[in-house]
C-alpha positions in Angstrom: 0.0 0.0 0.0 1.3 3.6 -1.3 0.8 6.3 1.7 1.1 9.9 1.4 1.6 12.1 4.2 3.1 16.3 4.5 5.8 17.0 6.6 8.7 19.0 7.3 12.8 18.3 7.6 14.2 20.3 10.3 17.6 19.8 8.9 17.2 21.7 5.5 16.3 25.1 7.3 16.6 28.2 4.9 18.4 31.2 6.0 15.2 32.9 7.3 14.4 30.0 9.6 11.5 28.5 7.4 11.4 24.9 5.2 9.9 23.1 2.9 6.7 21.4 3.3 7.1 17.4 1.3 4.7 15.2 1.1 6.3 12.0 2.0 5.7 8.9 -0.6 5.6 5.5 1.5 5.6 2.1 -0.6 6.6 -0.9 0.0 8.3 0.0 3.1 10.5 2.6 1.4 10.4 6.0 1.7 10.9 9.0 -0.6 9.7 13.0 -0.9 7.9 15.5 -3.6 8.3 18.9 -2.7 5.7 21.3 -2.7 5.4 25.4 -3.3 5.2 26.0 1.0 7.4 26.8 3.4 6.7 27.1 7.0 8.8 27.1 10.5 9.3 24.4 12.5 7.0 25.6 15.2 4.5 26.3 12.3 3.9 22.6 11.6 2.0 20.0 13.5 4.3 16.9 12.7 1.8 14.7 14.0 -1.0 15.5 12.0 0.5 16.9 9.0 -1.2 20.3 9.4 0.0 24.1 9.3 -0.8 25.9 12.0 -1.4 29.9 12.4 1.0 30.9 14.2 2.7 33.5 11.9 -0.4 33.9 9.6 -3.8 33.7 9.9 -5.6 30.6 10.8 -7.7 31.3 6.9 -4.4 31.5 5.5 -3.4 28.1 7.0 -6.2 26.6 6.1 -5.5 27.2 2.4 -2.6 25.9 2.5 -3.5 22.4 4.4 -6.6 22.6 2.0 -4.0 22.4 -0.9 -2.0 19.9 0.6 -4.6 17.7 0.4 -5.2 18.2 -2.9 -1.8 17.6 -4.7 -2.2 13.9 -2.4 -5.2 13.7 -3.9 -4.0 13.9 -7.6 -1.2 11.5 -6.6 -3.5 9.4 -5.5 -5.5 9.4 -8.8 -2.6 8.8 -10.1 -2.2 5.7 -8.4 -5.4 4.7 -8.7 -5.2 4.6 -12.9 -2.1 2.3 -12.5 -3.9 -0.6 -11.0 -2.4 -3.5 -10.1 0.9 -2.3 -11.7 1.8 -0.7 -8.5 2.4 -3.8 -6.4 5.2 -4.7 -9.5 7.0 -0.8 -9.1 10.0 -0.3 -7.0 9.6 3.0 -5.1 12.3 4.8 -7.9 9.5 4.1 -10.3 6.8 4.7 -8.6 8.4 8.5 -8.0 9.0 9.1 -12.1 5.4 8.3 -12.4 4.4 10.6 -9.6 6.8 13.5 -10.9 5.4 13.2 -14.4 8.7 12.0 -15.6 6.9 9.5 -17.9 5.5 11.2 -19.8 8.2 12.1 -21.4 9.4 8.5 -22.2 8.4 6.5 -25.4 10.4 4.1 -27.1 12.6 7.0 -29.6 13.4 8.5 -25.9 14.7 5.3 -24.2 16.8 4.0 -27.9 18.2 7.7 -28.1 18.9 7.2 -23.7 20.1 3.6 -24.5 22.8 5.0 -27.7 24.1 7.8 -25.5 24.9 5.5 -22.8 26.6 3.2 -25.5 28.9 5.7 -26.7 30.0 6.7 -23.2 31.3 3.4 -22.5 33.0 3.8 -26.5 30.8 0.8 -27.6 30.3 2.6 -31.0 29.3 -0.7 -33.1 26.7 -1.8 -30.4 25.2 1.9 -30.5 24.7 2.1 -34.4 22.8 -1.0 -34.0 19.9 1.2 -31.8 20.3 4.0 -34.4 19.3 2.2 -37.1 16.5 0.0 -35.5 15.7 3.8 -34.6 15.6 5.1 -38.5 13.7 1.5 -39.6 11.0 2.6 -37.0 10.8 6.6 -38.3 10.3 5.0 -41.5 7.2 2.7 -40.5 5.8 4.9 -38.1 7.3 8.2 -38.1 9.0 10.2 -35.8 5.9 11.5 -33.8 5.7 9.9 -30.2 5.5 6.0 -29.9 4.2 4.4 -26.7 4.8 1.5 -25.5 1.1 0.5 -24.8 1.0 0.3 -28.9 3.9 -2.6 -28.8 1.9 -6.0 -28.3 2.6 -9.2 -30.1 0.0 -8.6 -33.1 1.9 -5.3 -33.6 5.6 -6.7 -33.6 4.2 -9.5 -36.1 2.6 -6.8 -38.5 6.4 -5.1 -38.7 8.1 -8.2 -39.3 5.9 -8.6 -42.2 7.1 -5.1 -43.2 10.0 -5.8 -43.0 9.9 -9.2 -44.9 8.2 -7.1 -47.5 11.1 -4.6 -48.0 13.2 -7.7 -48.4 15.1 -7.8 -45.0 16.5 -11.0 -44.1 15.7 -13.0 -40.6 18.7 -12.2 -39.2 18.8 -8.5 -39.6 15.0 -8.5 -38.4 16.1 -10.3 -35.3 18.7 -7.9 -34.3 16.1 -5.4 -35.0 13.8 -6.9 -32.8 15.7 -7.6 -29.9 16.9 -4.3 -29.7 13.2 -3.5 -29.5 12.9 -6.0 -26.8 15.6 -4.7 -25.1 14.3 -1.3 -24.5 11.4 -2.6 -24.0 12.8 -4.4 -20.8 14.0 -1.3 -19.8 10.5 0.0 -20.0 9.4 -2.1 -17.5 12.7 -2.1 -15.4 11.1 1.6 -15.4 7.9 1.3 -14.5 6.5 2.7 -17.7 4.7 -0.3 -18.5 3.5 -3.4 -17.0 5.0 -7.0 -17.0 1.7 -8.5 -17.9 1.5 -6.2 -21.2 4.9 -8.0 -21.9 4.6 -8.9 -26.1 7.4 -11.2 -26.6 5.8 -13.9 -24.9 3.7 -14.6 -27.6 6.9 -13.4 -30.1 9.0 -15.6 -31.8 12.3 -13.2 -32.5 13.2 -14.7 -36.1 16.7 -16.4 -36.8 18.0 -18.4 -39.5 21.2 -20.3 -39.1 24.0 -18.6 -40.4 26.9 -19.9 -43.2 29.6 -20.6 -40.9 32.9 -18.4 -41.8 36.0 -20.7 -41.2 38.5 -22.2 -43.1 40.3 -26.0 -43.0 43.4 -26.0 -41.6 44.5 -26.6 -45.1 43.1 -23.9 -46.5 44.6 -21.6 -43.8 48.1 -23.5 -44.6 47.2 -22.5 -48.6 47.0 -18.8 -47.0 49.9 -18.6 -45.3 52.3 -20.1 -47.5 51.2 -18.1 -50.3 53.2 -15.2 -52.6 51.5 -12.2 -53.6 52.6 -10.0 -56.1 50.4 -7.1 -55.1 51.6 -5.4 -51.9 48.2 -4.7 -50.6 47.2 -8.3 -51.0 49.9 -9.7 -48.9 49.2 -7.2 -46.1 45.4 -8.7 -46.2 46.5 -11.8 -46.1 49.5 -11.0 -42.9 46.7 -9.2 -41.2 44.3 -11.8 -41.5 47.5 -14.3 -40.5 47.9 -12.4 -37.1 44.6 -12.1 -36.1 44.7 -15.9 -36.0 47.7 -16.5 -34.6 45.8 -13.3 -31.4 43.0 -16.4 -31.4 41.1 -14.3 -33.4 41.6 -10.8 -32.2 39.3 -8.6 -34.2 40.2 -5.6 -36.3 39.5 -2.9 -34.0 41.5 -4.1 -31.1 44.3 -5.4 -33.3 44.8 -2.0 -34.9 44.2 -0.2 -31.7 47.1 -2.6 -29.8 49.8 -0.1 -28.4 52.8 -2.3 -27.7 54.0 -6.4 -26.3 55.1 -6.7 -22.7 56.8 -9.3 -21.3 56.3 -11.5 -24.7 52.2 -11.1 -24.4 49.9 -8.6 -25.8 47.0 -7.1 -22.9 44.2 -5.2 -24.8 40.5 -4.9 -23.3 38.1 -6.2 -25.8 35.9 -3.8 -27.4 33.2 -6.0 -27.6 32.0 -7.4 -23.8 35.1 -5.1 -22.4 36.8 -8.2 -21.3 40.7 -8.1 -20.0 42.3 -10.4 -22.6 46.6 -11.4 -22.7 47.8 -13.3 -25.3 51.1 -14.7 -26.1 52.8 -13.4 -28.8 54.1 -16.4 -30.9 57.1 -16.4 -33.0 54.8 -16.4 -36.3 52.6 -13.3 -35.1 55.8 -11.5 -34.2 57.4 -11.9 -37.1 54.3 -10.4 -38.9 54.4 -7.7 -36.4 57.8 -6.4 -37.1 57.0 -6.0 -41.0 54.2 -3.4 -39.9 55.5 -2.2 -36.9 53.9 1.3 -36.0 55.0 4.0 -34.1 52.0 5.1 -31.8 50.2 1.6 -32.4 51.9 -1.4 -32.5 50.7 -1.9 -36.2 51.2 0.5 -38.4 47.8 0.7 -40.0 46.3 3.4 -38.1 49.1 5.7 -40.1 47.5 4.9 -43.3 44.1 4.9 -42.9 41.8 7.1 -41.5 40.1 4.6 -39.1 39.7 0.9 -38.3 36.4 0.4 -40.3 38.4 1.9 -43.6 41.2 -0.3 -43.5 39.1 -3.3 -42.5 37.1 -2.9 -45.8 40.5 -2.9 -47.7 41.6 -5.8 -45.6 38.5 -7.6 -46.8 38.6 -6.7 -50.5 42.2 -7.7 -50.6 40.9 -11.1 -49.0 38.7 -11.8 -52.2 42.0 -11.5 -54.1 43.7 -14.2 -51.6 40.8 -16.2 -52.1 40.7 -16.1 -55.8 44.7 -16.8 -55.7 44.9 -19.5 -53.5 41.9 -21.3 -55.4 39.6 -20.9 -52.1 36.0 -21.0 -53.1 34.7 -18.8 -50.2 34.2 -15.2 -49.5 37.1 -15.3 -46.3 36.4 -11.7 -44.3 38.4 -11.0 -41.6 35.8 -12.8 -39.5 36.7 -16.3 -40.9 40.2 -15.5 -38.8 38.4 -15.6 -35.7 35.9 -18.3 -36.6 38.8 -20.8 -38.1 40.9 -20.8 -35.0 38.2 -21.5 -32.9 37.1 -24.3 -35.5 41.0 -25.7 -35.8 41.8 -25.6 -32.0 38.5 -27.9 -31.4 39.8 -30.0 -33.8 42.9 -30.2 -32.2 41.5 -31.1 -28.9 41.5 -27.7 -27.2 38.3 -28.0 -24.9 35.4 -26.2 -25.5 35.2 -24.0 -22.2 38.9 -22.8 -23.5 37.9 -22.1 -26.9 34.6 -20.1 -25.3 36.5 -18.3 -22.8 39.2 -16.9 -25.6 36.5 -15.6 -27.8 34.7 -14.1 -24.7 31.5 -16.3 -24.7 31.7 -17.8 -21.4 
């Protein structure tokens, strides 16, 4: 039961000797304050009954202020009342937005554009663009006028999938879509801006389709490394792609972003999952390393190219020409140097709780 009650704080006096008068929020046996537009002293203030008394003003001019008081507990109180049953579910944090009108200003374009700030604070830039454009795909279906969560039910998130089907997006990228959706959607009810029961996914089936996997034989990888290129850029794909699986797979952003080898071992903190990795350094990847060494960076990319993604798409046009020259019928990314250690080094006998915990998954 939510109880509502004025009083006064004797330790937040203003410099004339009056305070505030709250009116003191009681849930769940938790306790918090709204403040209201009257000030009174101490001795001014039945604590007991929650009344002002006229002692400095007239007793008409106290009643119109306790008259008031009861009031604004009243309008909280309707407040309350329209929630329902959704109070007994709210934490007393979110039962005080709702009381402070702080919800209002919430719809799903609010909590995407709170959850994409947050991303790029902790430098998660990939992660963020994902919310960005699940933002633009819902401007375009719906506009960018306010959308409420109360709208989002199962009938509603099956009517955009078929929208999206229709503008030829495949199940993949309308899961990622979707559970982006779902995850601010949590956060919705993490809130208190919406009920559990209204909870859509439940009857939603977030679409997937199983993916080509993007590895190479160990024979193919042997084709790879042995190879010689004519073309300069080629054999830099192809020694880029060579370290990153001799890093077990290091992805392009850390690799390029690496600034130096202590003690025989690289230490980098993953992008992805912020995970503390150290690697050893073998005798293969070192060798690589000292052809491009850098001089802020260990590798010398980040002097060539304006940032990671840039010199990743070369990397991975460069790859189609290894591909083509070393008679590999696949479309090897810099992915597939991630994805084929972890596929060799089970083949090899390396368990699977290492290979999980080296590509960050357990």
């Amino acid at each position: 039961m939510t109880t509502f009650k004025p009083v006064i704080r004797k330790n937040s006096l203003r410099q004339d000797g009056s305070t505030n008068i709250k009116i003191r929020v009681s849930h769940q046996r938790k306790v918090s304050y709204l403040p209201t537009k009257y000030y009174v002293k101490p001795e001014e203030f039945d604590s007991a009954t929650g009344k002002v008394k006229s002692i400095y003003m007239t007793e008409q001019e106290a009643d119109v202020i306790n008259l008031r008081l009861t009031g604004q507990i009243g309008q909280y109180a309707m407040k309350l009342e329209y929630l329902g049953g959704k109070i007994s579910t709210m934490d007393i944090k979110s039962l005080m937005r709702i009381l402070r009108d702080q919800y209002e200003r919430y719809d799903i374009y609010s909590l995407i554009d709170e959850k994409i700030e947050m991303l790029k604070k902790v430098g998660n830039v990939n992660y963020s663009s994902l919310f960005e454009r699940t933002k633009r795909m819902l401007q375009d279906y719906y506009g960018s006028h306010y959308l409420t969560f109360d709208r989002i039910d199962s009938q509603w998130l099956r009517r955009l999938e078929v929208k999206m089907r229709t503008d030829g997006l495949k199940s993949n990228t309308i899961g990622i879509y979707m559970r982006n959706i779902r995850t601010v959607y949590n956060q919705a009810i993490t809130m208190g801006l919406i009920d559990l029961n209204m909870y859509p996914f439940r009857r939603y089936q977030i679409p997937k389709e199983t993916t080509i996997k993007r590895n190479i034989t160990a024979d193919e990888m042997k084709k790879i490394r042995t190879a010689s290129f004519e073309n300069e850029l080629t054999e830099w794909a192809r020694d880029i792609f060579m370290l990153s699986f001799y890093l077990l797979g290091i992805n392009m952003k850390d690799l390029m972003y690496l600034e130096g080898i202590e003690d025989g071992r690289i230490y980098y903190i993953r992008s992805k999952g912020k995970r503390q990795y150290s690697v050893l350094v073998q005798p293969e990847a070192f060798e690589i390393i000292e052809k491009y060494r850098g001089k802020k960076y260990l590798l010398n990319t980040m002097e060539n190219y304006a940032d990671y993604r840039s010199a990743t798409k070369r990397i991975n046009k460069k790859l189609k020409d290894v591909a083509k020259e070393c008679k590999i019928n696949k479309k090897i990314t810099t992915y597939y140097a991630r994805h084929s250690w972890a596929t060799i080094a089970n083949r090899i006998g390396i368990s699977r709780d290492t290979i999980r915990y080296a590509l960050g998954h357990a």
